[in-house]
C-alpha positions as CSV (number, residue, x, y, z in Angstrom):
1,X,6.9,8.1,30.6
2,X,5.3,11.3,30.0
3,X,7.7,13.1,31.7
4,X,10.6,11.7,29.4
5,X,8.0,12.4,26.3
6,X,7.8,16.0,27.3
7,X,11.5,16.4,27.6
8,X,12.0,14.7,23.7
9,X,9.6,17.8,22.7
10,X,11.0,21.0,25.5
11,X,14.4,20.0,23.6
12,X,15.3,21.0,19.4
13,X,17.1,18.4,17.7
14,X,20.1,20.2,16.6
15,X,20.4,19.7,12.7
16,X,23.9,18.6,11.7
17,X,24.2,16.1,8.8
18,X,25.3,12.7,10.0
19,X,27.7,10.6,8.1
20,X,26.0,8.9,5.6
21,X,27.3,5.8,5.8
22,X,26.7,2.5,7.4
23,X,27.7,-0.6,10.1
24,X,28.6,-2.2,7.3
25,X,30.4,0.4,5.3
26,X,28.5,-1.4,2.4
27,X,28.1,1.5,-1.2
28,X,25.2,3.2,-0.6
29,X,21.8,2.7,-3.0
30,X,21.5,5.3,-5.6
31,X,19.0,6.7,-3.8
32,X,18.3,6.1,0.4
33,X,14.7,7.4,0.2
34,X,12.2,6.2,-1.9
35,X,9.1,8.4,-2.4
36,X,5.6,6.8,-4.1
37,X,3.0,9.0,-5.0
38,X,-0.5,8.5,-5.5
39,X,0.3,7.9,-8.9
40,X,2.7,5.3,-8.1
41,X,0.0,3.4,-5.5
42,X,-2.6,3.9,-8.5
43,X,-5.6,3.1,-6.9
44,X,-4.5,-0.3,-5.3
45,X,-4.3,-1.6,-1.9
46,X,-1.1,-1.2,-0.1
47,X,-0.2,-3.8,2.0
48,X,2.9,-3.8,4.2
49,X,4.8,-7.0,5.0
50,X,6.9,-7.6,8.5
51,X,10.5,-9.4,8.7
52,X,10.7,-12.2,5.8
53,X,14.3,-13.4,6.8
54,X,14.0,-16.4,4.5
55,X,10.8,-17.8,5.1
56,X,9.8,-18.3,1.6
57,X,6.6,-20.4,2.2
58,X,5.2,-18.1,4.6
59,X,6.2,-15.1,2.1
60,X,3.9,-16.6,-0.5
61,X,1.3,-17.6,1.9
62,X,0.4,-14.4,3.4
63,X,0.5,-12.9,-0.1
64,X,-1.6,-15.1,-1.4
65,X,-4.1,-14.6,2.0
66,X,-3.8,-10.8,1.0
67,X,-4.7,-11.0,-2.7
68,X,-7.9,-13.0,-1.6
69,X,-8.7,-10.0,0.4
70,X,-8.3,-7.4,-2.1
71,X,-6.8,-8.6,-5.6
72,X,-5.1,-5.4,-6.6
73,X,-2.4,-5.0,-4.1
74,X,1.0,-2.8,-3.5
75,X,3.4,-5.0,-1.1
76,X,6.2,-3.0,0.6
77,X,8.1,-5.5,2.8
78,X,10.1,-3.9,6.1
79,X,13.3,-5.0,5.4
80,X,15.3,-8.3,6.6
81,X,14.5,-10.2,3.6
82,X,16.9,-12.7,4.2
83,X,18.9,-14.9,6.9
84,X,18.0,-17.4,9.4
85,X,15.0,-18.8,7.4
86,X,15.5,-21.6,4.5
87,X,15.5,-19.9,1.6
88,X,16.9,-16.4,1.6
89,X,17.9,-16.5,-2.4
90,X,14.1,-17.0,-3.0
91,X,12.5,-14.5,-1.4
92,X,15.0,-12.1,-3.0
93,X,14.1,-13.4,-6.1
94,X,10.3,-13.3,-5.7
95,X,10.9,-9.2,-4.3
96,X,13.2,-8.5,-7.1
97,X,10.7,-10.1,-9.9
98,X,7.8,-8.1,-9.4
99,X,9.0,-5.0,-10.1
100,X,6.3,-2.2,-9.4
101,X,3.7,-4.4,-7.0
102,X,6.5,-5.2,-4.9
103,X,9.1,-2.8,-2.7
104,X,10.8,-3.7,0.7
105,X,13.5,-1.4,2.1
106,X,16.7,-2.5,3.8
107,X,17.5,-4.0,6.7
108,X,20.2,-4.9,9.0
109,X,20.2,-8.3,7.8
110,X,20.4,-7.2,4.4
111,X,23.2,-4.9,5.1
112,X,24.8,-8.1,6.6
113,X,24.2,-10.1,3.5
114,X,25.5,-7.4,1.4
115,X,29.1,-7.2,2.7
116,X,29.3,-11.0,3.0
117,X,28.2,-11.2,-0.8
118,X,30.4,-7.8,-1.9
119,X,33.6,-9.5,-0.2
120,X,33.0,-12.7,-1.6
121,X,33.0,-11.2,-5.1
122,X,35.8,-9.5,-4.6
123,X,37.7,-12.2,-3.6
124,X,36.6,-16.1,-4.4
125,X,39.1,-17.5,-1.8
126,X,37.1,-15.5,1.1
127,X,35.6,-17.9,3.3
128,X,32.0,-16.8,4.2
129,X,30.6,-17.7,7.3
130,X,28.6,-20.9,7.2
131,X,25.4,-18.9,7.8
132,X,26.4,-16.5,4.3
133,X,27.1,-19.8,2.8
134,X,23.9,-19.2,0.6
135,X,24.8,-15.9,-1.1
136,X,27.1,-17.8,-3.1
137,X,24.0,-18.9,-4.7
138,X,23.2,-15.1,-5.7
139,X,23.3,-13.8,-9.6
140,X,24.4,-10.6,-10.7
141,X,20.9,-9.2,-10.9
142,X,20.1,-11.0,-7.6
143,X,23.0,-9.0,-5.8
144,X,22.2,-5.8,-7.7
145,X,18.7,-6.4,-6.4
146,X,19.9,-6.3,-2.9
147,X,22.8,-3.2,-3.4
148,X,19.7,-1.1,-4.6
149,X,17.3,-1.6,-1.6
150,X,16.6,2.1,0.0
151,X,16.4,2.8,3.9
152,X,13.2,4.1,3.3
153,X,9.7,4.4,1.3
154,X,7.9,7.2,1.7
155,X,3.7,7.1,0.9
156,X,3.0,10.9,1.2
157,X,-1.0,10.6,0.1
158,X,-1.2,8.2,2.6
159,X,0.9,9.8,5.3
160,X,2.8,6.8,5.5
161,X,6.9,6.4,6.0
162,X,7.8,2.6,6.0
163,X,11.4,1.8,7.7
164,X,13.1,-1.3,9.0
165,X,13.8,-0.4,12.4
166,X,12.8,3.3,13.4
167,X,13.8,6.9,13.1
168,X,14.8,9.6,15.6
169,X,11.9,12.6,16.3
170,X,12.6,16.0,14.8
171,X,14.6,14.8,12.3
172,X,14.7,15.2,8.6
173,X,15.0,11.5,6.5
174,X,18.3,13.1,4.7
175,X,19.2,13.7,8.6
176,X,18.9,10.4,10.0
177,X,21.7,8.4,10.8
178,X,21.6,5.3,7.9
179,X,22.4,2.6,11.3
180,X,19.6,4.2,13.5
181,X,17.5,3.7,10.4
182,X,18.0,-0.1,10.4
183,X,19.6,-1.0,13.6
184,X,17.3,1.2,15.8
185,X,15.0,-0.4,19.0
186,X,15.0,2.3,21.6
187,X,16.1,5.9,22.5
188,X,18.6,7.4,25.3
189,X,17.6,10.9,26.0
190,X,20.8,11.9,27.8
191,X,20.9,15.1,30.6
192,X,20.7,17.8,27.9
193,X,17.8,16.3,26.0
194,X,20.2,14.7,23.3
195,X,18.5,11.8,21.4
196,X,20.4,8.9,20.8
197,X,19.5,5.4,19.1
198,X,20.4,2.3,20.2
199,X,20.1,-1.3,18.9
200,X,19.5,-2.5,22.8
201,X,16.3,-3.1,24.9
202,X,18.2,-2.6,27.9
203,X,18.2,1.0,27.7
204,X,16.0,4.1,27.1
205,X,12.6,4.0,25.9
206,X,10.9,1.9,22.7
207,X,11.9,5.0,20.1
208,X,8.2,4.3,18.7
209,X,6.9,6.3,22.2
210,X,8.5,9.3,21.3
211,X,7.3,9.1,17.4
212,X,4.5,11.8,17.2
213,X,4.0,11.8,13.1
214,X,3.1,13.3,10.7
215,X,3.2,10.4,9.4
216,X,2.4,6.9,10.4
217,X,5.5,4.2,10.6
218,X,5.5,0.9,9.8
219,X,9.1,-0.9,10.7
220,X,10.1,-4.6,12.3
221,X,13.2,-5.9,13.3
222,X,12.0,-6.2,17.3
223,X,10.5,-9.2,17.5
224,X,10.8,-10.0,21.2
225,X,8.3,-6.6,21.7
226,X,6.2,-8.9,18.3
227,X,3.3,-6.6,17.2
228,X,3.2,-3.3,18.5
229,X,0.4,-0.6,17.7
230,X,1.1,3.1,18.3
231,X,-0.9,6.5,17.6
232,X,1.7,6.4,14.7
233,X,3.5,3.7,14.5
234,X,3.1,0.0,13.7
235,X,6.1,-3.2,14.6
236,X,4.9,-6.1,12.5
237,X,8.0,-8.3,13.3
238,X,6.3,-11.3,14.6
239,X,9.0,-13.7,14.4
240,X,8.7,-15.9,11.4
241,X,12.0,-17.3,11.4
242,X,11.6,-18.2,15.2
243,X,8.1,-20.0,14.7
244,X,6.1,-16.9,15.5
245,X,4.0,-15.6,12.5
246,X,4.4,-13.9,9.6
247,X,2.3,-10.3,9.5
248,X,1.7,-7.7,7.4
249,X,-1.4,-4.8,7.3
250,X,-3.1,-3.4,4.6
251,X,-3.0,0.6,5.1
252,X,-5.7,1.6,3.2
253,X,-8.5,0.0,1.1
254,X,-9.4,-3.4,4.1
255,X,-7.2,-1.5,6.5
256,X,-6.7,-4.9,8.2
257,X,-3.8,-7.3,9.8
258,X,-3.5,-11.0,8.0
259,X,-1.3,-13.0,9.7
260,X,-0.2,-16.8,8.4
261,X,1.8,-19.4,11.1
262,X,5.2,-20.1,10.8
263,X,6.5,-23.3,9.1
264,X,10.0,-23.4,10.9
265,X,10.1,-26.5,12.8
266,X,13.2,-25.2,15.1
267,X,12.2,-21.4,17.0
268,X,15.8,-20.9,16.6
269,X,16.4,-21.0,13.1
C-alpha cells in the first residue's frame, strides 16, 4: 500500500481540462462547485448526511436526532437523494424546502433521475422504467430542484470539501472529471503513474487512500465498504435503502456520528 501511495505522490498529475460533461449527458447546474463561507455556516453546526436514496422516514429521523443534539444546524446531504427507497419525491421536497439550512450535492442516482425525468418531459409518450415510474410525480420546482444540484460544496473555514463519490489527488475541482466526481470508488495507477477512477471495487485501490487533503472529504455512494474513517476522508453510506443505517456527522460544534436504523423491511429495496 505504501508503495503504490508513494508512487500517486513521485508522479504530477498532468493538468488538462476534462470534458465537462457527464454519464448521463444531463445540462450541467449553473454552477458545479458550491463554495460556503463562514458567513454562510453563521455560527451553526454543520452536519453532513450519508446516501438518503428515498428513505424519507429515516431522513427526518436522523434530523430530528441531530437537532436534539445541537438546535442550530447546517445539513449538507452527499448526494443520492433518491431511488430504491419509498419516497424519493419527498425527500426532494423536504431538501429543496429548506433553502439555506439544507444543501446536498449530486449524485449518480440523481444524475439517473434527471435524464429519466428530462426525457419524460420532453416527450409524454416515453415509457420510463418502472423504477423512474415516480418522477412523474415531480413539479416544475421539484425538477428544477434536482437540475440545480452541484458536484460539490466546498466549506473552506472548515477545511471541508463534501462530494458524492470521491475526487482524484492533485487535481483542481474545475479539473475533475464530473463522472469521477459521482461515480468514483477506487483508483488504477497505471505503469506511468497515471490516475484513473473507476466505479469498480475489483480494481485499484479505495481512491480515499490516496486522498492526503487539504481538506477533509465527506462522500457516500460505497456502501458495501459502509463507514469508512480516513486521515481525511469520511464514507457515511451505510446502506439505508438496504436496511443498514442512515448516518451523518456533525463536523464541528458536537463533532460526532448519529446514526438511526433503517425502516426498509426488504435489504434489497
Amino acid at each position: 500500500m505504501a508503495a503504490i501511495i508513494n508512487i500517486i505522490w513521485s508522479f504530477f498529475i498532468k493538468q488538462s481540462a476534462p470534458v465537462r460533461g457527464n454519464l448521463q449527458n444531463n445540462p450541467l447546474p449553473p454552477r458545479c462547485h458550491i463554495e460556503l463561507s463562514a458567513d454562510d455556516i453563521a455560527g451553526r453546526s454543520v452536519f453532513v448526511i450519508g446516501d438518503v436514496h428515498g428513505c424519507y422516514d429515516e431522513l427526518q429521523e436522523l434530523m430530528r436526532t441531530a437537532t436534539d443534539v445541537a438546535p442550530n444546524i447546517m445539513f449538507i446531504l452527499v448526494g443520492d437523494l433518491v431511488n430504491r427507497g419509498p419516497d424519493s419525491v419527498a425527500v426532494v421536497r423536504e431538501v429543496s424546502g429548506r433553502s439555506g439550512q439544507v444543501y446536498a450535492v449530486r449524485g449518480n442516482h440523481d444524475e439517473s433521475a434527471i435524464r429519466q425525468a428530462r426525457l419524460y418531459r420532453e416527450n409524454p409518450n416515453y415509457i420510463l422504467p418502472e423504477k423512474y415510474s415516480w418522477v412523474k410525480d415531480l413539479n416544475d420546482h421539484d425538477y428544477k430542484f434536482l437540475n440545480e444540484l452541484p458536484y460539490t460544496i466546498s466549506l473552506p473555514s472548515l477545511d471541508a470539501l463534501v462530494v458524492h463519490a470521491g475526487l482524484i489527488p492533485c487535481r483542481s475541482l474545475e479539473l475533475q472529471m464530473l463522472n469521477d466526481l459521482t461515480n468514483i470508488r477506487n483508483i488504477v495507477i497505471d505503469d506511468e503513474g497515471t490516475l484513473t477512477g473507476t466505479n469498480s471495487h475489483a480494481d485499484g485501490i479505495p481512491w480515499i487512500k490516496t486522498w492526503r487533503g487539504p481538506e477533509h472529504v465527506y462522500f457516500g455512494h460505497d456502501a458495501r465498504r459502509k463507514l469508512q474513517e480516513e486521515p481525511f476522508g469520511t464514507g457515511l453510506d451505510t446502506g439505508c435503502c438496504h436496511g443498514g443505517s442512515l448516518t451523518g456527522k456533525f463536523i464541528n460544534g458536537p463533532n460526532t456520528f448519529l446514526s438511526v436504523k433503517s425502516k426498509q423491511p426488504n435489504p434489497h429495496v
